[in-house]
C-alpha positions, 0 to 999 in steps of 0.5 A: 777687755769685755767685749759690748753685746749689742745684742743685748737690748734686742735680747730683752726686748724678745725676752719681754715680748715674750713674757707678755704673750704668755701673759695674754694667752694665759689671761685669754686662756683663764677667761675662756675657762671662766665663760664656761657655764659648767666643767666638762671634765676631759676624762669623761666618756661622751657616748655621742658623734663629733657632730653630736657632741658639740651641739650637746655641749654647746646646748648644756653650756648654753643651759647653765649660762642662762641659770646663772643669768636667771633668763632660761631659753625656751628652745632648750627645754623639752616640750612636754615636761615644759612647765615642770622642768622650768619650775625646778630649774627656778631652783638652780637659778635661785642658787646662782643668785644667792652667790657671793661675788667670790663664789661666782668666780669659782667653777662649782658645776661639773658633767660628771655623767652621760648615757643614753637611755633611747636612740636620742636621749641620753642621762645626765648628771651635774654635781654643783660643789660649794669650795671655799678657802676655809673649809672642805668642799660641800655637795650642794645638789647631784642633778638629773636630766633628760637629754633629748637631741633635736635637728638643732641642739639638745633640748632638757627635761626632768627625769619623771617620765622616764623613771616612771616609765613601768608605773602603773596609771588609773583615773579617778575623775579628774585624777590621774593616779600613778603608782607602781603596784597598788592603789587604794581605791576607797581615799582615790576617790574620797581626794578626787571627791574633795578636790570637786567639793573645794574647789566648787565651795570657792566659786571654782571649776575642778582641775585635773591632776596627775598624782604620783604615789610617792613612797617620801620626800627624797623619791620626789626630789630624785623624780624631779631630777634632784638626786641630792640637795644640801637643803632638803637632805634628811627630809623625808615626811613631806610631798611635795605640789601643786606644780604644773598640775602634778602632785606628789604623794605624802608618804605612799597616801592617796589624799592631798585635799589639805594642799589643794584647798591652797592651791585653790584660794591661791587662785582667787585670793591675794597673798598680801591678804592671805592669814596663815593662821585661817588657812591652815585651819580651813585646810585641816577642815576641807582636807586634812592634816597634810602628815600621817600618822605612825601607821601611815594614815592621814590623819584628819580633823575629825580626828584631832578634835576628838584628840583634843577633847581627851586633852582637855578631859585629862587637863580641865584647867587648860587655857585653850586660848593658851594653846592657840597663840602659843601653838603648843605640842599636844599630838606628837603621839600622832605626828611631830607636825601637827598643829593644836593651833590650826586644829583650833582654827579649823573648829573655829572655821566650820562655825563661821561657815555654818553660820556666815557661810563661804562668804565668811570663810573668805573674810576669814582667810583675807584677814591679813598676811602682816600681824596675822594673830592679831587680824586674825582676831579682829576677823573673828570679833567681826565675824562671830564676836570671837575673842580674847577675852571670851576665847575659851568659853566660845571654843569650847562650846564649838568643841562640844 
């Protein structure tokens, strides 16, 4: 005979409860996992007190919560280094934004280092990891920050200062050069010169500017506080600035005039009506060609009108108009980047100025953003009777 277990239902009913409790603190302990704005490894070594501890971890989540909502907490950042530092987190918030929805469930951002550099601050490294079910996990950036401890939290900064803490400073006017060994005094002065002159040809009063002489792109970036970046690896040619009043050198050169024009005209003209075509072309004109050349000079346009006068002397039948709208290659024996077009521009910008003056270099550079070939033609129809039909025969004549 089998003997009733009235226990049973009981037994279930502890059974499921249970199953159900874990389920709860499995989902609980899931989502606290997905709160956190970035993984703190357990392995990590934190060289820093309980008490201090916690605030730095609270600050650094607290940090990374506020890049994935976009809305960045001013107590979190180092004073000095303020503007700055905003501006290349814009970067990182820029990222979350850009996530799918199934990326942003994910953990992708990980404490991977932490020491102190002073009694209060302390280097931090984060590696952001793009993983995905179809292929091997991508290194997205490798970022370096400056920890500060305060009374109530841990405040961030970019790594600039520190980095450069043995570097030499020298003054050029409203300049303030910082390099490690040397400075070649003659194109400090010569940028310090052109950065008055633009900015006093816009109806401007001349700012002051810390410039680094940085040797390539990647020793910006890692100043900056990014050690790697999937979207910049490789790139090596450019500088990198205006930002926050500080510049960064194109290849080790004193003379950043071609970007400060735009810094400039950004000043008093409205992007919508900025054309390209003009601006790069009164770049090359008031400044320079932004690139060096193989021997590590800037190269400028004096230069490149002479480089093309020879062009055209080995290829007489040349449409110069040809040349101009299709941006053909003609001086990458000097730079791979150097344009024919804005070398162009620029020839056609100092005989507006020469004969409308700035007034028409302003007509000039607020001819259009939309359809900028075309405006920018219209505008020099308008300003010179500059044209498609009468193109080469003007131009050369300019060139000559």
């Amino acid at each position: 005979m089998t003997l009733l277990n009235f226990n049973a239902p009981r037994d279930f009913f502890y059974k499921m409860i249970r199953l159900i409790i874990i389920f709860v603190l499995t989902l609980v302990f899931n989502s606290s996992i997905a709160q956190e704005a970035i993984n703190v490894p357990q392995y990590l070594n934190l060289p820093l007190d309980s008490t201090s501890e916690q605030k730095f971890r609270k600050s650094l989540n607290d940090l990374f919560s506020d890049l994935y909502t976009g809305n960045i907490n001013k107590a979190l950042i180092t004073p000095k280094r303020f503007n700055l530092t905003v501006s290349q987190l814009q970067v990182l918030i820029n990222y979350e934004a850009r996530k799918t929805d199934s990326a942003k469930e994910l953990q992708d951002k990980f404490l991977i280092n932490c020491y102190p550099v002073s009694s209060k601050d302390y280097i931090v490294k984060i590696s952001y990891i793009n993983q995905n079910q179809e292929s091997q996990p991508i290194p997205v950036f490798a970022i370096t920050l400056i920890a500060t401890e305060t009374n109530n939290n841990f405040t961030f900064s970019i790594p600039l200062d520190y980095l450069t803490r043995y570097w030499k400073t020298k003054i050029f006017g409203d300049i303030t050069y910082h390099f490690r060994t040397e400075i070649n005094e003659h194109l400090a002065k010569t940028f310090n010169h052109k950065n008055t002159e633009i900015a006093k040809k816009l109806g401007l009063k001349p700012q002051k500017f810390n410039f680094y002489l940085t040797d390539n792109y990647q020793e910006i970036l890692g100043l900056l506080g990014f050690t790697y970046s999937l979207t910049s690896n490789g790139k090596y040619r450019d500088g990198y600035g205006v930002n926050a009043n500080t510049i960064f050198a194109v290849m080790n050169n004193e003379d950043f005039s071609h970007d400060i024009f735009h810094y400039y005209s950004g000043q008093i003209n409205k992007p919508k009506n900025r054309n390209w075509i003009a601006e790069e072309g009164i770049a090359y004109l008031w400044g320079n060609a932004y690139y060096t050349d193989t021997k590590g000079d800037m190269i400028t346009q004096q230069q490149l009108v002479e480089e093309l006068k020879k062009y055209l002397a080995n290829n007489p039948d040349t449409s110069l108009f040809s040349l101009f709208k299709n941006d053909t290659k003609i001086f990458s024996h000097l730079a791979p980047e150097i344009s024919v077009r804005s070398t162009i521009s620029g020839i056609i910008a100092n005989h507006i100025e020469q004969e409308k003056g700035t007034d028409g270099i302003l007509k000039l550079i607020n001819a259009g953003s939309k359809d900028r070939f075309n405006n920018y033609l219209k505008t020099t129809n308008q300003l010179i009777g500059l044209n498609e039909d009468n193109f080469d025969q003007k131009v050369r004549s300019f060139i000559k």
